[in-house]
N, C-alpha and C positions, 0 to 999 in steps of 0.2 A: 642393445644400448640405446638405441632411439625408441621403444617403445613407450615411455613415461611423456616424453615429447609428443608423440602421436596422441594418444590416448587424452593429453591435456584438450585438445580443441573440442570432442565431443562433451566432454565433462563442459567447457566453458558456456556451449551452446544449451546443455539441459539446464546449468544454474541462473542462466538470462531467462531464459522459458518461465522458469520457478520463480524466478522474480516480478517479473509480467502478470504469472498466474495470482500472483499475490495481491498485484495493485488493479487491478484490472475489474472491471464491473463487472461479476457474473450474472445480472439478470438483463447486459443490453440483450436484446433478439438480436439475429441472422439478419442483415439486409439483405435487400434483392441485388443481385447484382450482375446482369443480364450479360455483360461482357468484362469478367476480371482477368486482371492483369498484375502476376505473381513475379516475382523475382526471392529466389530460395539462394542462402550461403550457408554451408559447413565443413563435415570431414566424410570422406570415403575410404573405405579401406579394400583393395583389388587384391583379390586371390585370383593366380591365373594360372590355369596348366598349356604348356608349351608340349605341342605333339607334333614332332615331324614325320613324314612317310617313311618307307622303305623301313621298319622295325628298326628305327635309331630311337639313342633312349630319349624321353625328354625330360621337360624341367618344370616346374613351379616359380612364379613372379609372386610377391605379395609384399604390400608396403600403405602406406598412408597418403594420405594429401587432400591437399582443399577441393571442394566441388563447388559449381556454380552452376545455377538454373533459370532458366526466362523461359515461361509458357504466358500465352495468352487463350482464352478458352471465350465459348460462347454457352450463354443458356437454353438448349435447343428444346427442354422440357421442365415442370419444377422439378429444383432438387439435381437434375442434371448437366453436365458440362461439358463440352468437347472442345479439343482444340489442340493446336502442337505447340511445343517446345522445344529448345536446347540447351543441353546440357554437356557440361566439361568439367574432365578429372588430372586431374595432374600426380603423378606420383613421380616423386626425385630419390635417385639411388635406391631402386626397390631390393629387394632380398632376393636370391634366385638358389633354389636349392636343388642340385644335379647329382644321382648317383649317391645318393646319403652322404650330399656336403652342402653346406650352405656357406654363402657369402652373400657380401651386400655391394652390386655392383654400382662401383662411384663413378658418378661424369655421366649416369645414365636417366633419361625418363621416361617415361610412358605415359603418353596422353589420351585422353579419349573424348572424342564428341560424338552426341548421340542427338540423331534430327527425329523425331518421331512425333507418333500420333496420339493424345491420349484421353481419358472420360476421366471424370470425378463424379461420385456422387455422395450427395449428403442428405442422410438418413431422416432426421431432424431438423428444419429450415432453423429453430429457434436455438441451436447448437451449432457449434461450427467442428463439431467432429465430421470431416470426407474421408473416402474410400474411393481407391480407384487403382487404374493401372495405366501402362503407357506401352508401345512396339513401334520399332522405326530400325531405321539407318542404323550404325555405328560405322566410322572412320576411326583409325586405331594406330598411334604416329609412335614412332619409338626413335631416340635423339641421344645419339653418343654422340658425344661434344668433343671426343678426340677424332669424329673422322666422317660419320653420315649420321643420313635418317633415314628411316625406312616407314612405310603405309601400307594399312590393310584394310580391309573394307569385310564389313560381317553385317551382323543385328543384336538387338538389345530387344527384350522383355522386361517390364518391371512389373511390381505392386506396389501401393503405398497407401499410406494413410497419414492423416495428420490432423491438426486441432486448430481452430482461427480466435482468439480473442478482438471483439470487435471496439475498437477506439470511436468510430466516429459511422456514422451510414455509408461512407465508401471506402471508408481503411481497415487493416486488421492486420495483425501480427501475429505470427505463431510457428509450429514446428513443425516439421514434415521428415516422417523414417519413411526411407526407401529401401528395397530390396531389388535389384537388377542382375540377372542372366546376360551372360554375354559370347558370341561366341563370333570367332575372325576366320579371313582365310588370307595365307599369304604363301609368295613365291620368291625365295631368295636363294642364289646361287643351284639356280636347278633344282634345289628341294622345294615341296610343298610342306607348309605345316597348316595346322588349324590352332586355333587359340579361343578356350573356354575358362571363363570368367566367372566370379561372383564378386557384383558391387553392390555390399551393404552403404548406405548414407545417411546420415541424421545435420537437416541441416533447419534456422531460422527462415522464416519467411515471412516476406510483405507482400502483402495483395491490395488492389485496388480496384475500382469498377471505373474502366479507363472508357467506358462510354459517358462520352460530354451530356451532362443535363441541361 
C-alpha cells in the first residue's frame, strides 16, 4: 500500500534533475575546486536480511526513507578527491517478512549512519560526470516507540557516481546514485545476530569549493 508513496520521492528527485538539465549551460567547463563541500538529499530504499545464530530462522527488513549526506573532500591530485562523510537513512514502519509472511511493523524505525572514508574521480575536468566509492563505520539504531532501542555497530562499502551541472566557478548542482553494502553485528537477549543490507540511493546535490579565495 505505501509503495506509490515511496517510489514518488525518487521520481520527484529525477524530474528536478531534468529540469536543471534543461536550463543549465552545457558548455560552462568544470572548475577547480581544490576543496568541495557537498551536501546530497533523497530516497533510499534498505533490503536487510536478519540472521540470528543457533540455526533460528530469520527475517528480511525492506522499506523506504529519506537519506541525507555531507562529505567534504580535498584535491590531493587533478581530477581526484579524497575526504569523509556522513550519511543517514531513516526508514519508518519497514516491512519484515518471517517464515513466508510479511507485515509491516508500525511504531518501528531503522536508522542508519555511516562515518566513512571516500575518493571521487572525474574522468573529464570539463564534465562533471565522478565516479567513485566510500568504506567506513556503520552505527545501526532500531526504535520501537512502544518500549526501546536497540544499537549495532558493523561497516558499509559503497559505489557511486553522479553528474555536476556547474552554476557559477564554485557552485554546482546535480545527482548522485549510490549503491551501498552493509553488514551489523548485534547481541540481544543472549542471541547473536548479523545484519546484511543493500542500500540503493538516488539523491540531489549541492557542492561548493568551501576553500575561502
Amino acid at each position: 500500500m505505501n509503495r506509490p508513496r515511496s517510489l514518488s520521492i525518487p521520481l520527484t528527485v529525477v524530474g528536478l534533475v531534468a529540469v536543471l538539465c534543461g536550463i543549465a549551460r552545457a558548455e560552462v567547463p568544470s572548475p577547480d575546486r581544490p576543496s568541495p563541500l557537498r551536501l546530497s538529499a533523497g530516497a533510499a530504499y534498505l533490503r536487510e536480511s536478519w540472521s540470528p545464530s543457533g540455526n533460528r530462522a530469520g527475517a528480511v527488513f525492506s522499506g523506504a526513507g529519506p537519506s541525507l549526506e555531507l562529505s567534504i573532500g580535498k584535491s590531493v591530485r587533478p581530477r581526484l578527491v579524497v575526504g569523509g562523510l556522513w550519511q543517514f537513512v531513516g526508514v519508518l514502519d519497514p516491512a519484515e517478512s518471517y517464515m513466508g509472511t510479511t507485515t509491516v511493523v508500525s511504531g518501528t524505525g531503522r536508522f542508519l549512519d555511516v562515518f566513512a572514508g571516500f575518493a571521487d574521480y572525474t574522468p573529464n575536468p570539463r564534465r562533471g560526470l565522478h565516479v567513485g566509492g566510500s568504506a567506513g563505520l556503520l552505527v545501526a539504531t532500531t526504535l520501537d516507540r512502544a518500549c526501546c532501542f536497540t544499537t549495532s555497530w558493523g561497516a558499509a562499502l559503497s559505489v557511486r557516481a553522479g553528474y555536476d551541472l556547474f552554476v557559477s566557478r564554485r557552485w554546482s548542482i546535480g545527482a548522485l546514485a549510490q549503491l551501498e553494502a552493509t553488514r551489523a553485528w548485534s547481541r540481544e537477549s543472549n542471541v547473536s545476530a548479523t545484519s546484511t543490507g543493500l542500500l540503493p540511493t538516488l539523491a540531489l546535490s549541492f557542492t561548493v569549493d568551501s576553500r575561502k579565495r
